[in-house]
MIKEVEX-649212 format. One line per 5 residues: their letters; for each residue x, y, z of C-alpha. Coordinates in steps of 0.001 Angstrom, whole numbers. Layout:
BEGIN
a	X/Y/Z  ...
//
This chain:
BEGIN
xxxxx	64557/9829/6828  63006/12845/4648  60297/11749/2393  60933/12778/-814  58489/15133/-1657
xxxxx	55383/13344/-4284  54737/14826/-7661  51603/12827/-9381  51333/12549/-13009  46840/11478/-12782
xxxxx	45886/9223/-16285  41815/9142/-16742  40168/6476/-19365  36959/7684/-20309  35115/4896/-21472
xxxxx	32427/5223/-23746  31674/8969/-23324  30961/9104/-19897  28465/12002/-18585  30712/12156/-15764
xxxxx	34300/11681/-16338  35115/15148/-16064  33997/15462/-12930  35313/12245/-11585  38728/13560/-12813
xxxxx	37980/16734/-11027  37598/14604/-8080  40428/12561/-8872  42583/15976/-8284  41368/16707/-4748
xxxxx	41637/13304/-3541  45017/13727/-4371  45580/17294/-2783  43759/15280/412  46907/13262/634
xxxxx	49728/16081/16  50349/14986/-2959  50792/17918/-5706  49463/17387/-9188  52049/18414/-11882
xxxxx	50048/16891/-15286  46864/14788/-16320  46357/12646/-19722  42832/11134/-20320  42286/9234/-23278
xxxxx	38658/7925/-24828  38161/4189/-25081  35164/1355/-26034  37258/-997/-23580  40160/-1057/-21603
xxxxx	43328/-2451/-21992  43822/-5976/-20568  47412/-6413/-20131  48015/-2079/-19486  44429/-463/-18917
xxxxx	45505/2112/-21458  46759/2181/-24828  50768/963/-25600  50915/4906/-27093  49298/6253/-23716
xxxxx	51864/4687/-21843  55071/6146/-23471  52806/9683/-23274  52479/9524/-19532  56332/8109/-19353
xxxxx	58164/11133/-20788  55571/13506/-19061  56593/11826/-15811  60153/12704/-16745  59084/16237/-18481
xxxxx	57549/16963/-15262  59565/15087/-12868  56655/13362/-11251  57807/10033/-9063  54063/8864/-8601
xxxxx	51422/7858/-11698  47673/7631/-10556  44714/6080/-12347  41281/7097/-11769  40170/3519/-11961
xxxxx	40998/392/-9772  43675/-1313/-11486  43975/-5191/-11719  47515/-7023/-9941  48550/-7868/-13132
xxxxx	47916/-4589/-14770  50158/-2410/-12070  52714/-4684/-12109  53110/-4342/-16302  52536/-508/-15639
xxxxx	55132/-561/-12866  57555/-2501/-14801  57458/-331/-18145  57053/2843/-16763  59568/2189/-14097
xxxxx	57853/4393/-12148  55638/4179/-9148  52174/3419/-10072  48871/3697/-7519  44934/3519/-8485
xxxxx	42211/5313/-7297  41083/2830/-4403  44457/2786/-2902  44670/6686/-2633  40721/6721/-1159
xxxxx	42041/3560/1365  45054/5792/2179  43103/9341/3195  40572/7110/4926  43574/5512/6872
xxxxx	45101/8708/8110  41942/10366/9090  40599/7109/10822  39954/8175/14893  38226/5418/16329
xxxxx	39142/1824/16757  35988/1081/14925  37002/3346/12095  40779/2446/12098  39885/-1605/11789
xxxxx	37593/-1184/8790  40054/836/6927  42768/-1914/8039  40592/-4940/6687  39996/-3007/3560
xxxxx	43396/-2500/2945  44833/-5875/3368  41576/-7062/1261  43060/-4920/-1533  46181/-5704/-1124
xxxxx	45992/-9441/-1143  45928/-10068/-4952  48291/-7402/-5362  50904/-8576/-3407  54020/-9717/-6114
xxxxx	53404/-6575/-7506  53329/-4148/-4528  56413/-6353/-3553  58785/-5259/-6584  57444/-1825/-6489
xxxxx	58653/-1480/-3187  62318/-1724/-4113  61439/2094/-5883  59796/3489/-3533  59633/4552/181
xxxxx	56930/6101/1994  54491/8266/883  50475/7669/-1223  49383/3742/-532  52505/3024/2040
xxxxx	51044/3720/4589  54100/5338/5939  56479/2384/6876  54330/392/7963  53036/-809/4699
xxxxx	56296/-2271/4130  56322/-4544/7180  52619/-5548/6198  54121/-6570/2437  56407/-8953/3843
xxxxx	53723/-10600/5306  52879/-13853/3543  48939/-14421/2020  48350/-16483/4440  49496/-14237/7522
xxxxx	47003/-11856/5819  44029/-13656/5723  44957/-14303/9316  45165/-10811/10557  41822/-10347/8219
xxxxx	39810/-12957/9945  41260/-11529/13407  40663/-7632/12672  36722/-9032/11463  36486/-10647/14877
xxxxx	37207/-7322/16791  34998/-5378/14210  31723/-8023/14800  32726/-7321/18606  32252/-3812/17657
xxxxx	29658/-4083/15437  27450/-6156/18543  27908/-3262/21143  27019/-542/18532  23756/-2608/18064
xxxxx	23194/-3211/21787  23139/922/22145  20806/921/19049  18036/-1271/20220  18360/1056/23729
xxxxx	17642/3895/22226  15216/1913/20008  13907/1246/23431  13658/5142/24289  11645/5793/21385
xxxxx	13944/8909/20439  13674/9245/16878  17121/9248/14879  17498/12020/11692  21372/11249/10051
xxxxx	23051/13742/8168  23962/12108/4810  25703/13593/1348  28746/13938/-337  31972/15047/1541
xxxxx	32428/17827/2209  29275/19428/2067  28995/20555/4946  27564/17792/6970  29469/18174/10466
xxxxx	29026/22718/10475  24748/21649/10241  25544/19682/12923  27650/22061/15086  25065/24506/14446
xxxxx	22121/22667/15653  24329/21652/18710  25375/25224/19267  21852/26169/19201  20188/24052/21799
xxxxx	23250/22725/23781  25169/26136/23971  27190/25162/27094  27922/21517/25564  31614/20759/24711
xxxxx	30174/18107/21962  31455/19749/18334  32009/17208/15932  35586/17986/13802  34349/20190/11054
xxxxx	37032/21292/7690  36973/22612/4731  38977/19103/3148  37389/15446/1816  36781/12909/3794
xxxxx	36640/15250/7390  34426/12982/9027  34689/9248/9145  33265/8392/12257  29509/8300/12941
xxxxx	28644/10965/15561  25230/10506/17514  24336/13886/19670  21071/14612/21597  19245/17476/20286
xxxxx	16958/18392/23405  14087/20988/21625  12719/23629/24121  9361/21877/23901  10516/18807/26012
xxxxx	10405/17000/22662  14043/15413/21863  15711/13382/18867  19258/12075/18325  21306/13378/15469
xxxxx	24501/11488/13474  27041/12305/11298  28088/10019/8983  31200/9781/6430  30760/12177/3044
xxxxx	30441/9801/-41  32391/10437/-3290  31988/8485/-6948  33678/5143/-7562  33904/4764/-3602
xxxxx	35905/1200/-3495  33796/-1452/-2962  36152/-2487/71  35273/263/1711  31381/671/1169
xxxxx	31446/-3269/2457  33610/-1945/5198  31694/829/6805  28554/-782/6262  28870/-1306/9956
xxxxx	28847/2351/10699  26815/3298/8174  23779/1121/9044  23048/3831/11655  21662/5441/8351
xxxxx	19449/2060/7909  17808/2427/11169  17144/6339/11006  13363/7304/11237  14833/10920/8954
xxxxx	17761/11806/6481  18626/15296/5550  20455/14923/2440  22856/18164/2799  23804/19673/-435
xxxxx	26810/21971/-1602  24542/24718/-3077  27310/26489/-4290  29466/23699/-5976  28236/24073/-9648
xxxxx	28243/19996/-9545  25978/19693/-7140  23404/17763/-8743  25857/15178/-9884  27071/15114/-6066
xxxxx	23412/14349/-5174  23227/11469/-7852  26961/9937/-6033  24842/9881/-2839  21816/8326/-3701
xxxxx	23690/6209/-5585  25728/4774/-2470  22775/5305/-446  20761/2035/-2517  24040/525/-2792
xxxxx	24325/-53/1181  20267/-1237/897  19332/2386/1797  15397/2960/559  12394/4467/1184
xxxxx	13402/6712/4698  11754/10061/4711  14458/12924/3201  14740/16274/4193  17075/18596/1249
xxxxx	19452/20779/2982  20629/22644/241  23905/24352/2657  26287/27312/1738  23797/28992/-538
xxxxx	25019/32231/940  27386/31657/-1820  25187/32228/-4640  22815/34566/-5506  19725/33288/-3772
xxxxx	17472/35239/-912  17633/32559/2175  16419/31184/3983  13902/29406/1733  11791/26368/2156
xxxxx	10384/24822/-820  8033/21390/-609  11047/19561/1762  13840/21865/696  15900/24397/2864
xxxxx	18141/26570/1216  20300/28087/4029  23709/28577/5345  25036/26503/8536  28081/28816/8678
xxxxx	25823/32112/9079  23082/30429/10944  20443/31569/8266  17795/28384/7712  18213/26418/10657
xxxxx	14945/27251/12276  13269/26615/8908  15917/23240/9028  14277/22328/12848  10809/23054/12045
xxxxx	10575/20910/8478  12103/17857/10664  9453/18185/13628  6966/18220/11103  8587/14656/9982
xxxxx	9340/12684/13452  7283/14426/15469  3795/12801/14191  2710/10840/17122  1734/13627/19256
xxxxx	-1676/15242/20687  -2845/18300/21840  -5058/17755/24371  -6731/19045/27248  -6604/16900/30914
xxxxx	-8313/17728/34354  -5808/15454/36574  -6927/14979/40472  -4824/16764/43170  -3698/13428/44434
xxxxx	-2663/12518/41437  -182/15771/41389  2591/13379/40022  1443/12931/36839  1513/17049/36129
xxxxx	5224/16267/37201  5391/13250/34535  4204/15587/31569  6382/18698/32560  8862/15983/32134
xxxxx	7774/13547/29105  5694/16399/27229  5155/20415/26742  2463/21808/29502  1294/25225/27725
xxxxx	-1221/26421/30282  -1921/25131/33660  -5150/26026/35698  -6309/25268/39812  -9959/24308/39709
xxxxx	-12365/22628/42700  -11414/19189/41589  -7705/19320/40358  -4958/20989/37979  -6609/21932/34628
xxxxx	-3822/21820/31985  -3293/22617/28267  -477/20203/26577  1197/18404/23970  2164/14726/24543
xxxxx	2828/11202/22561  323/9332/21459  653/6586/23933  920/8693/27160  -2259/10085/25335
xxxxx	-4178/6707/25186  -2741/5949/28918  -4289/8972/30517  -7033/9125/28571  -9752/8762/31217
xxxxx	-8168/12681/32646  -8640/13661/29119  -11663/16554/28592  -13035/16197/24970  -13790/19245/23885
x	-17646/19920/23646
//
């Protein structure tokens, strides 16, 4: 059957003068475009509380009706998360199809879920939402098939579904995710294991997260087939990627990509992909990467950190990545007190990008000088491997040698060591 193509009619309540409600609207416009949805008309209206029985005012609501039928819009989409009984009065007097904000984030985040991982969290969240909801999503599905918050068909099926088959299938999906969850930990405490220090990409989607990464992968992995899906659209990324970045210096450290954050995230989903997101707990380095050229990129930032605490994020070392400033007026690259202004597209600030996180995760090295016995030839083999030999000499007694190692090989070998007079 041909889906009936979706014209959305979006309805904003700023409450309380809110710094930010333009720009959450703004927001409120792509996320739509994200799900092929086009925009034909927006009302906002200024409030010190929200409706009860409506969210908006009983005025409001005959404004958005006849510009639903002015515009011949089938869809109506709030910028907040709606209560059960406040979509199904909507529903019912606007006899129209009505979704909220956390239903059209749950719905992108649904169709670009890869993973099993990825596609289970988004499932849980969804049935979590729609559990309250269900007597109203029930009548509203008599209007309306396919398309934003259906889930294509399938939603349907899952609508019949009683509560209590729900909370089943919850309980059963959160059984495969803690499965999930245990093996992603198990790899974790491994590499924990391999000392390799972890730096994850954080920042709003869409920033530009996944082209820093393809860059730095490009750069020291050039025959590696390990690009991470990078696009110009919300929400690109929503697995977390882990890649090795080898350095030419022996020295090594793993790098992940995690999913973008916008405002008013649904709390559904932050509990959701806590699981993949705690590889952001346990990194040693984030490099907050910034849309330079957006003009709301400080209030982008703010989203970030924001989510960042929310999910018990505080106190790791932060590297600014201030990406696509190629797009504005400023000289780059530049590096200013753990700041890189730079572009990943045209390469320019990467080397300033690699040599500001060395300086973080890198601290646990020596130079040093060793005289190591011929017999004990193996261990020149050991530091070409596990460290960066920058000058090697033959004298009477053994290999002389110049290098860089960790600390602990350091305070192993320390009886080769020469202190320097």
């Amino acid at each position: 059957m041909e889906m009936m193509e979706q014209r959305a009619i979006l309805v904003g309540v700023n409450l309380n003068g809110q710094k930010d409600f333009e720009y959450s609207m703004e927001e409120l416009v792509n996320l739509t475009e994200a799900c092929e949805v086009e925009v034909v008309g927006a009302i906002t209206q200024n409030l010190h509380r929200v409706n009860s029985s409506h969210f908006i005012g009983t005025g409001k609501i005959e404004e958005v009706k006849n510009l639903v039928e002015y515009k011949e819009a089938n869809v109506v989409i709030f910028n907040d998360q709606l209560s059960p009984s406040q979509l199904r009065n909507l529903e019912r007097d606007m006899d129209c199809k009505v979704i909220d904000r956390t239903i059209l984030i749950l719905d992108i985040f649904a169709h670009r879920a890869k993973t099993k991982e990825a596609q289970l969290q988004v499932e849980v969240a969804k049935l979590q939402y729609m559990l309250p909801r269900l007597v109203g999503l029930r009548e509203s599905l008599g209007r309306q098939s396919g398309g934003v918050g259906t889930n294509k068909g399938a939603g349907e099926k899952q609508l019949e579904l009683d509560r209590r088959r729900i909370e089943e299938n919850i309980s059963v999906l959160n059984k495969e995710l803690e499965l999930l969850v245990a093996h992603r930990q198990t790899q974790r405490k491994q590499r924990k294991k391999n000392a390799i220090p972890v730096v994850s990409l954080v920042g709003y989607t869409n920033a530009g997260k996944s082209s820093i990464m393809n860059a730095l992968i490009k750069m020291f992995h050039p025959t590696a087939e390990k690009q991470v899906l990078e696009k110009d659209m919300l929400f690109a990324t929503l697995e977390t990627s882990v890649r090795n970045i080898p350095l030419p210096d022996k020295k090594e450290f793993l790098l992940t990509d995690t999913v973008g954050f916008v405002s008013k995230l649904p709390h559904h989903l932050v509990k959701a992909f806590r699981s993949t997101l705690e590889e952001v707990v346990e990194a040693d380095l984030l490099i907050h990467v910034v849309d330079f050229s957006n003009p709301d990129h400080e209030q982008q930032m703010e989203i970030t950190e924001q989510t960042l605490s929310e999910i018990g994020i505080k106190g790791i070392p932060t590297i600014f990545a201030y990406n696509k400033a190629d797009l504005t007026d400023l000289e780059i690259p530049q590096v200013n007190r753990g700041s890189v202004y730079m572009s990943a597209k045209t390469k320019a600030g990467l080397e300033e990008l690699i040599e500001q996180i060395r300086a973080q995760i890198f601290t646990d090295y020596i130079r040093c000088e060793m005289l190591i016995p011929f017999d004990q030839g193996q261990l020149v083999s050991f530091f070409n491997e596990n460290g960066h030999i920058t000058e090697t000499e033959y004298e009477e007694s053994g290999y002389r040698i110049k290098l860089e190692c960790k600390k602990a090989d350091y305070e192993k070998y320390n009886r080769y060591v020469i202190q320097p007079d």
